[in-house]
Steps between C-alpha positions, in 0.01 A plus 500: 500500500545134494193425261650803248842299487353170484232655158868629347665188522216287380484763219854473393458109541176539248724719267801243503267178415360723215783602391658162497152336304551763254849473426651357142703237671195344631258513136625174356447317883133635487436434164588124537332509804199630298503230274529241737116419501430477128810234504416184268691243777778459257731500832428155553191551697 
């Protein structure tokens, strides 16, 4: 019983991160994340 809850709410937990990677909001934060590696050091660095 305890090991069928504890599957469900890892599940939902699963679902909720890849629903939150996947949203909109979040495309322009991953895209500059993306991008961080091919950066040219024009921050100074």
């Amino acid at each position: 019983m305890v090991s069928g809850i504890v599957t469900l709410l890892l599940m939902v937990l699963f679902l909720a991160g890849w629903a939150w990677a996947w949203s909109p909001r979040r495309k322009e934060v991953f895209d500059d994340a993306a991008r961080l590696p091919l950066d040219d050091g024009e921050n100074g660095q």
